[in-house]
Short mmCIF file of the C-alpha atoms (twelve columns), coordinates in Angstrom:
data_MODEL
# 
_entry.id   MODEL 
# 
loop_
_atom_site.group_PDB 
_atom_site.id 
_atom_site.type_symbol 
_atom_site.label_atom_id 
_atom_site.label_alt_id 
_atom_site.label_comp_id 
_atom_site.label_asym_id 
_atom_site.label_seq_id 
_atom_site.Cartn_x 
_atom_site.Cartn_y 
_atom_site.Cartn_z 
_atom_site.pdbx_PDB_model_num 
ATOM 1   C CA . UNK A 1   0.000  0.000  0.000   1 
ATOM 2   C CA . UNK A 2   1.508  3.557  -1.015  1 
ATOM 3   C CA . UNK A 3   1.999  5.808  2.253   1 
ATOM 4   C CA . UNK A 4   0.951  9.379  2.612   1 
ATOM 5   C CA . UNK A 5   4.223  10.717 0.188   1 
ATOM 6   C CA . UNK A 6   3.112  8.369  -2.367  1 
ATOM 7   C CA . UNK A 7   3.171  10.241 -6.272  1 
ATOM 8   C CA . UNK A 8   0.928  9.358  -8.617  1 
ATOM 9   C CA . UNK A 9   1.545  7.429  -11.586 1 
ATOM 10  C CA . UNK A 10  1.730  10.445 -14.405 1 
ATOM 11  C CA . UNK A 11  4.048  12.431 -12.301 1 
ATOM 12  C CA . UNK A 12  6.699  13.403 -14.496 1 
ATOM 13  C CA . UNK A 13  9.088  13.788 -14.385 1 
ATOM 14  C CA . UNK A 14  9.149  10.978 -12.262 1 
ATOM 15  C CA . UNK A 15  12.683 11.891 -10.602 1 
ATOM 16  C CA . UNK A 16  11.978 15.198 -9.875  1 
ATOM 17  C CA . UNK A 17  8.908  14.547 -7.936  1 
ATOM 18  C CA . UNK A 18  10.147 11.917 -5.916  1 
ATOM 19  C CA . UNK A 19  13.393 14.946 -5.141  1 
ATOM 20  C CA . UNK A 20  10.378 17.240 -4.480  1 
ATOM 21  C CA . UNK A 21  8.663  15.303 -1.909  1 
ATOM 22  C CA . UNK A 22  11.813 13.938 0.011   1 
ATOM 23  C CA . UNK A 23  13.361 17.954 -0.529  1 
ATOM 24  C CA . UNK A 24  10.236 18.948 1.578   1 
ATOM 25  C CA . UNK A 25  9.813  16.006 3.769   1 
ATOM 26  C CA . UNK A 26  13.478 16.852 5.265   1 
ATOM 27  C CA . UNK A 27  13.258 20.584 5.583   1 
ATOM 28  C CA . UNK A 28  9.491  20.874 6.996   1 
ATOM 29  C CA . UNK A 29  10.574 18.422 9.560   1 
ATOM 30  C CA . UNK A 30  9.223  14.992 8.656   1 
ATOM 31  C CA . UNK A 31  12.642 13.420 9.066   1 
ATOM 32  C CA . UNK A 32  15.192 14.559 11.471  1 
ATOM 33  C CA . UNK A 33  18.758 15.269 11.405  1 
ATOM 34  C CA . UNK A 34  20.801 12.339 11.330  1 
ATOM 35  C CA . UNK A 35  17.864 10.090 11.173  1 
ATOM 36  C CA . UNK A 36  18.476 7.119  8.544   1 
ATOM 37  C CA . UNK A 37  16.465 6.707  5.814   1 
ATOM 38  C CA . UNK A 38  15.417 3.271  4.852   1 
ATOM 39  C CA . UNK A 39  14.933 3.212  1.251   1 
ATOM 40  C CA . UNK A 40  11.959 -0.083 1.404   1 
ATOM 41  C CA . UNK A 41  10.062 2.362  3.385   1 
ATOM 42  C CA . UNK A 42  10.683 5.024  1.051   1 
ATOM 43  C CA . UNK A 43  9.462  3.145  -1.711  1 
ATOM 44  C CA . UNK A 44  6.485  1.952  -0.540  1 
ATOM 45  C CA . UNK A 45  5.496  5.918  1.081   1 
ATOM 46  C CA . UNK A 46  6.256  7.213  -2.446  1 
ATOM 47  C CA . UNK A 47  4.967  4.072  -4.158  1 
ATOM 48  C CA . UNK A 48  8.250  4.071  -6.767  1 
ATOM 49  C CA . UNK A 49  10.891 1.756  -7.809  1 
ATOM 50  C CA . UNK A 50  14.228 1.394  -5.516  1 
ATOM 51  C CA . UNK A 51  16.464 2.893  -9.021  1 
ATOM 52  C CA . UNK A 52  14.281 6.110  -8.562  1 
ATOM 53  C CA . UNK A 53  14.706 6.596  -5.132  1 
ATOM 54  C CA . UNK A 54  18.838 6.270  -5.174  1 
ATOM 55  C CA . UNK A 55  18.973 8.981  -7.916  1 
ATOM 56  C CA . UNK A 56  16.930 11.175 -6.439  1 
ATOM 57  C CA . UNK A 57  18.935 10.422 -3.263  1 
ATOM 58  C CA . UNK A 58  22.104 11.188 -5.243  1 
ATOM 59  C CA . UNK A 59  20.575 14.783 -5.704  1 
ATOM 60  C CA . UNK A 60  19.727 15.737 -2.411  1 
ATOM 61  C CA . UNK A 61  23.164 14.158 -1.834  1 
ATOM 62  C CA . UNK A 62  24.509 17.016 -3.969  1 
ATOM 63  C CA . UNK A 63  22.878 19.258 -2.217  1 
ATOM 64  C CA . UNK A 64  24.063 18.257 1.073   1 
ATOM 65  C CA . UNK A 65  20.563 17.477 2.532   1 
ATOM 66  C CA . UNK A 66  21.589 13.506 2.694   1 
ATOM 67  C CA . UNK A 67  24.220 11.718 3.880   1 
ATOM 68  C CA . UNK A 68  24.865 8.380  1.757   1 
ATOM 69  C CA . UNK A 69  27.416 6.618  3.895   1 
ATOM 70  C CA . UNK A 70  28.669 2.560  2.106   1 
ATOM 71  C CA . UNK A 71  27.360 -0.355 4.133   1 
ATOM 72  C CA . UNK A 72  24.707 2.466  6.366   1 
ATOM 73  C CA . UNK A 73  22.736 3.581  3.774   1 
ATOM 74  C CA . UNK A 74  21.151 7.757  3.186   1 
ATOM 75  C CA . UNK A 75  20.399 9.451  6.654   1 
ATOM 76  C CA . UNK A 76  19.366 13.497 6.918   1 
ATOM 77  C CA . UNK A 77  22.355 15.315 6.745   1 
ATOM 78  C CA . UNK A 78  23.533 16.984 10.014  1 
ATOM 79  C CA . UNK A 79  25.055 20.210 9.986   1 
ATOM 80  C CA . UNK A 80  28.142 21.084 12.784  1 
ATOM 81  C CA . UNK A 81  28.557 24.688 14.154  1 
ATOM 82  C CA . UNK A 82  31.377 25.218 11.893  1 
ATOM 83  C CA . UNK A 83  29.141 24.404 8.438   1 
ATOM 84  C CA . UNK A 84  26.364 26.293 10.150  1 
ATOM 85  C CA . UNK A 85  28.485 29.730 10.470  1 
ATOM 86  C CA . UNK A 86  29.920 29.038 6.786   1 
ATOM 87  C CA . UNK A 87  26.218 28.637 5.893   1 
ATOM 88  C CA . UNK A 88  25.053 31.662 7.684   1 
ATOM 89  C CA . UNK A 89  28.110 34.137 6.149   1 
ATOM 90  C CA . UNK A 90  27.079 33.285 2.848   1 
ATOM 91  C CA . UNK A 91  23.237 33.683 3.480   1 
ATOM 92  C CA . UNK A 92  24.340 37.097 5.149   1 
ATOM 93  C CA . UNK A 93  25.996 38.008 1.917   1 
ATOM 94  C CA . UNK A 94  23.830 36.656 -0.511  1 
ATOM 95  C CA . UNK A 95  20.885 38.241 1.398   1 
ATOM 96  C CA . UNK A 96  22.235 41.664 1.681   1 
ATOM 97  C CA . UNK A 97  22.637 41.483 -1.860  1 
ATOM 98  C CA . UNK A 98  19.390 39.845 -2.967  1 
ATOM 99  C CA . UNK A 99  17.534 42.857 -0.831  1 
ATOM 100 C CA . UNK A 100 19.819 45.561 -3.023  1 
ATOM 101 C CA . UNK A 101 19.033 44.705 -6.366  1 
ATOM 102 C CA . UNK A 102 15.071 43.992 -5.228  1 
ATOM 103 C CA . UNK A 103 14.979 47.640 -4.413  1 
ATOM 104 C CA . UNK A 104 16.611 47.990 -7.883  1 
ATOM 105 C CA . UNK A 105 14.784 45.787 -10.176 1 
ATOM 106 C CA . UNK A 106 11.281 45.219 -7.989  1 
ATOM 107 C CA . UNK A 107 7.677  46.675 -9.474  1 
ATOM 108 C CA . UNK A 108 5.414  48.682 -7.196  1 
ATOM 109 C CA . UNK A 109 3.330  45.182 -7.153  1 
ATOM 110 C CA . UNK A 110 6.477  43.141 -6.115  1 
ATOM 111 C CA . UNK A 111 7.123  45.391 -3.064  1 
ATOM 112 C CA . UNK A 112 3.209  45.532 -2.646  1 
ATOM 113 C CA . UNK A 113 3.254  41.544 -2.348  1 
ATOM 114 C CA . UNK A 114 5.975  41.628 0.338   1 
ATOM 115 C CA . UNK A 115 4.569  43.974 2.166   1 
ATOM 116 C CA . UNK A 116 1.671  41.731 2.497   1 
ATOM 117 C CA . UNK A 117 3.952  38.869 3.116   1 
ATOM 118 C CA . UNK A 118 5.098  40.465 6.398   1 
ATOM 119 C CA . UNK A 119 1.399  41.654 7.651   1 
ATOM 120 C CA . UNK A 120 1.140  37.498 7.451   1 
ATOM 121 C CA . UNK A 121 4.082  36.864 9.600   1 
ATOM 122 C CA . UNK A 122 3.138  39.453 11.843  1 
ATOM 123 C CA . UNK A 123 -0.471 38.021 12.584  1 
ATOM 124 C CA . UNK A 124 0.950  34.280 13.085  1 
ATOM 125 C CA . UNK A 125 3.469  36.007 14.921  1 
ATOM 126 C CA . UNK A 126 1.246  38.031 17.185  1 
ATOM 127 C CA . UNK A 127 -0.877 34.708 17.994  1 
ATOM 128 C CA . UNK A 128 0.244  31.244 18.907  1 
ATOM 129 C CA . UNK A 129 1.014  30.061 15.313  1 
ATOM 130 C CA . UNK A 130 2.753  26.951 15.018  1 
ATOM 131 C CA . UNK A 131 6.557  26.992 14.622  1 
ATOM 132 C CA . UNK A 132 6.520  25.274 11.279  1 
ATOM 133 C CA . UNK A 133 3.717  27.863 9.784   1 
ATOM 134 C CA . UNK A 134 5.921  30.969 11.287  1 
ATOM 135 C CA . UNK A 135 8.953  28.851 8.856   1 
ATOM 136 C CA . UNK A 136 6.520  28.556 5.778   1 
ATOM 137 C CA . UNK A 137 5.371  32.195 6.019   1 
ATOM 138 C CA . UNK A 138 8.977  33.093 5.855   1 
ATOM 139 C CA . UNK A 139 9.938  30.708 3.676   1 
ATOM 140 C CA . UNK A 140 7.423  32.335 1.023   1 
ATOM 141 C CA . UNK A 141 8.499  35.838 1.773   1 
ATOM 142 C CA . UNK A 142 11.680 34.651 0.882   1 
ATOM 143 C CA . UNK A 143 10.304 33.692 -2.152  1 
ATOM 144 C CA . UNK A 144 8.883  36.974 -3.368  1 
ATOM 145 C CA . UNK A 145 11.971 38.739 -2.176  1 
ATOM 146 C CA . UNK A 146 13.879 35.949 -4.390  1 
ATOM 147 C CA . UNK A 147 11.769 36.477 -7.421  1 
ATOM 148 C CA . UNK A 148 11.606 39.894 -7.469  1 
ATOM 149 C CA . UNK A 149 15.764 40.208 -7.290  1 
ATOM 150 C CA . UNK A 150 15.944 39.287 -11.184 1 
ATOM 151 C CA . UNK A 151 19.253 36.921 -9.845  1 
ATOM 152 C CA . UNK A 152 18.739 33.339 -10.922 1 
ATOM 153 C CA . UNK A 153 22.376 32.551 -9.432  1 
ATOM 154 C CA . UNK A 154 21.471 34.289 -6.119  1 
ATOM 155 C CA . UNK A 155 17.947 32.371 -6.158  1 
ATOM 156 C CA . UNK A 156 19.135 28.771 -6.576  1 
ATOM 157 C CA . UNK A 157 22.063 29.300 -4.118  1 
ATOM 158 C CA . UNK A 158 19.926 30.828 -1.175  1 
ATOM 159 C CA . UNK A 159 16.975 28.230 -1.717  1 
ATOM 160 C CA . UNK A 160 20.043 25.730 -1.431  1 
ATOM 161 C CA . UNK A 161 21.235 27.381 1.750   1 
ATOM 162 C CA . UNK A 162 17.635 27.880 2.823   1 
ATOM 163 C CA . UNK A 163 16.595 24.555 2.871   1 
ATOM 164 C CA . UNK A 164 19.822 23.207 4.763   1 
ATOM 165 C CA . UNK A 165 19.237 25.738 7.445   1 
ATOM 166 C CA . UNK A 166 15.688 24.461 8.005   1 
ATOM 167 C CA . UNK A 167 17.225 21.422 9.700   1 
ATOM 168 C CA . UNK A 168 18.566 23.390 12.285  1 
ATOM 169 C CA . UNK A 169 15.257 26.340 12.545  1 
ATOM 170 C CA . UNK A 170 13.080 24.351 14.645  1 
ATOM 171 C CA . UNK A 171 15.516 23.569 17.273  1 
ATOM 172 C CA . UNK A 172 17.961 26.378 16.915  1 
ATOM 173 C CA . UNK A 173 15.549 29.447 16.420  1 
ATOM 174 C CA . UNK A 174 12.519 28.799 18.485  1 
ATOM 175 C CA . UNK A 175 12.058 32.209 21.235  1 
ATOM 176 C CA . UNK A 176 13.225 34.796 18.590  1 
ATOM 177 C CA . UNK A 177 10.283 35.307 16.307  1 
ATOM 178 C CA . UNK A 178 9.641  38.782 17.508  1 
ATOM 179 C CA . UNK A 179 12.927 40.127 17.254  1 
ATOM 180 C CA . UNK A 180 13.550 38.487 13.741  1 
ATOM 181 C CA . UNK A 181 9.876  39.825 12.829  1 
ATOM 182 C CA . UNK A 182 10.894 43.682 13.183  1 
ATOM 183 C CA . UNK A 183 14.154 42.660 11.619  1 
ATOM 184 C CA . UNK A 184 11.965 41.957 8.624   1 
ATOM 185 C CA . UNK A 185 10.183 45.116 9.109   1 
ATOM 186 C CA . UNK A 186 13.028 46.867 8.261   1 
ATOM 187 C CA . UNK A 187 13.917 45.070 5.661   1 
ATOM 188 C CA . UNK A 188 10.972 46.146 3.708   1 
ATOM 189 C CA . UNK A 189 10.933 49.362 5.238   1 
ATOM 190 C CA . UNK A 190 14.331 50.376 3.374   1 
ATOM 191 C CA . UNK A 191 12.341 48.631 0.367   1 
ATOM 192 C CA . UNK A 192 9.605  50.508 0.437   1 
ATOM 193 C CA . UNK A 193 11.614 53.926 0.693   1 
ATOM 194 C CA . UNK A 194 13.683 52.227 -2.768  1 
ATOM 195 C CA . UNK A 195 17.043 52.523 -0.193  1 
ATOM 196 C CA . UNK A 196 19.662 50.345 -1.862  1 
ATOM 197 C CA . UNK A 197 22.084 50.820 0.729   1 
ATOM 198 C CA . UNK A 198 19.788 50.360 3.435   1 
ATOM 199 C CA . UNK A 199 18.025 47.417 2.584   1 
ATOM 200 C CA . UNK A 200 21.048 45.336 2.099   1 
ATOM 201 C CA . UNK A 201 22.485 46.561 5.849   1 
ATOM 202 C CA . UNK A 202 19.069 45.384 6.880   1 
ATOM 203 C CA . UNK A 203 19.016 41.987 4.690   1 
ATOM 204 C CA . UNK A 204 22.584 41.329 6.039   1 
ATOM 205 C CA . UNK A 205 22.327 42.185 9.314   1 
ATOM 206 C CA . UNK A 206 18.803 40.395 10.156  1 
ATOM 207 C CA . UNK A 207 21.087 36.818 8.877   1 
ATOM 208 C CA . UNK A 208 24.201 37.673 11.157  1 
ATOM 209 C CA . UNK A 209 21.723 38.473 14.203  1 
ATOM 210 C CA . UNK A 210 19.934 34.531 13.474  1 
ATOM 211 C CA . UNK A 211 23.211 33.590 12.729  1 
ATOM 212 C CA . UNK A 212 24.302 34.469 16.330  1 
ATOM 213 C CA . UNK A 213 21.074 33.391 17.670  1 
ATOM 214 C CA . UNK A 214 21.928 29.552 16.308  1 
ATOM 215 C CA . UNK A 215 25.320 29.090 16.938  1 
ATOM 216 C CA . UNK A 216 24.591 29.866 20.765  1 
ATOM 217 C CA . UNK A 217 21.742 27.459 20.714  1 
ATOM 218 C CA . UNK A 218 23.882 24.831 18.802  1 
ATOM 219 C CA . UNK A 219 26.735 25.342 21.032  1 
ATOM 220 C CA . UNK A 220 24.356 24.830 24.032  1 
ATOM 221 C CA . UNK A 221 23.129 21.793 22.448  1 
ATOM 222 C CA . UNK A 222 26.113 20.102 22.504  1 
ATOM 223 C CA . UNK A 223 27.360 20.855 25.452  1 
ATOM 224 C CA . UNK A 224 24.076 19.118 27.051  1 
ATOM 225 C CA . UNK A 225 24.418 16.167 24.751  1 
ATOM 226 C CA . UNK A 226 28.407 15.584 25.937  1 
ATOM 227 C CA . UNK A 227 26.969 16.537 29.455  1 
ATOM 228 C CA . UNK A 228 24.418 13.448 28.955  1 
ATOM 229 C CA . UNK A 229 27.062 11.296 28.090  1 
ATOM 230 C CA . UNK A 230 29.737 11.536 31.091  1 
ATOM 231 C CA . UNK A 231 29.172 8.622  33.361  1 
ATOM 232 C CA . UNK A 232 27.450 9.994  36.322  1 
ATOM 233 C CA . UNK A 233 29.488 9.189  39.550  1 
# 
């Protein structure tokens, strides 16, 4: 019996799908860092062959979302502190830049659409919104800002980045949704006033403040874990 991830039969094509689903099944938290991925169970939740399944593996290999290790089979990638501050510098970069040229290159109707992106995160900010709808919100936000840059290198390479931070998000991020939220506000503030300059201080400096925010939390993390570990006395 096909499970819940299962594609239908005129999916095409077929390899891409079957990349989609497991792409969004890792970063919106339906497997876990460093969990192992048994490909029979993968095959029958996506209902596809086991040749399918290792080359779309051998994508999201590529883009360092699995981990195919000989004689262990795929697991979710994990990411250490020192990829995760590699990650963030880039994003901070890439960002800063991304918010420039959208100021640049945007229509009226592009900055109109983020704009409303952010009165969304506000309202699931200002209630008790789940943390994975508070992720999606800014995921599409993203988007639009994304789009609207006129970049296709800068697009593919944050999505990349994107998606490998979202392993960490959930764990790493969870108490700072308000200060990240007028972070964002300013972002589209300098947007909305068509400030270059401004807009990618703001774009670059809302990543290096997360960026901060993680690493403490990861750090923290793994000093309980090796705390868990010593033999108590």
């Amino acid at each position: 019996m096909k499970g819940e991830l299962a594609i239908l039969a005129e999916a095409a094509p077929l390899r891409r799908e079957i990349e989609s689903r497991l792409r969004a099944a890792i970063t919106q938290g339906r497997f876990h860092a460093g969990e192992r991925l048994i490909e029979r169970e993968l095959c029958e939740m996506l209902g596809v062959s086991r040749p399918s399944l290792r080359e779309a593996l051998r994508q999201l290999e590529a883009e360092e979302l699995v981990t195919l290790v000989p004689n262990r089979g795929p697991s979710v990638a994990e990411i250490t502190i020192e990829e995760a501050q590699e990650i963030y510098e880039a994003r901070a970069a890439l960002e800063g830049l991304a918010a420039r040229l959208f100021v640049r290159r945007a229509s009226d109707g592009d900055i109109d659409k983020l704009r409303r992106a952010l009165r969304g995160l506000k309202k699931a900010g200002a209630g008790k919104s789940p943390e994975m709808l508070l992720l999606d919100l800014k995921n599409q936000f993203y988007e639009i800002l994304l789009a609207g840059c006129g970049n296709r290198v800068i697009r593919r390479d944050l999505t990349q980045l994107h998606n490998r931070i979202r392993l960490l998000r959930a764990k790493t991020l969870a108490g700072r949704t308000k200060i990240a939220l007028s972070e964002i506000a300013r972002i589209v503030e300098a947007i909305e006033k068509r400030d270059e300059e401004a807009a990618c201080i703001a774009g670059s400096e809302h990543i290096e403040r997360a960026a901060e925010w993680a690493i403490r939390a990861l750090r923290q993390q793994q000093d309980e874990q090796a705390a868990a570990k010593k033999p108590k006395r």
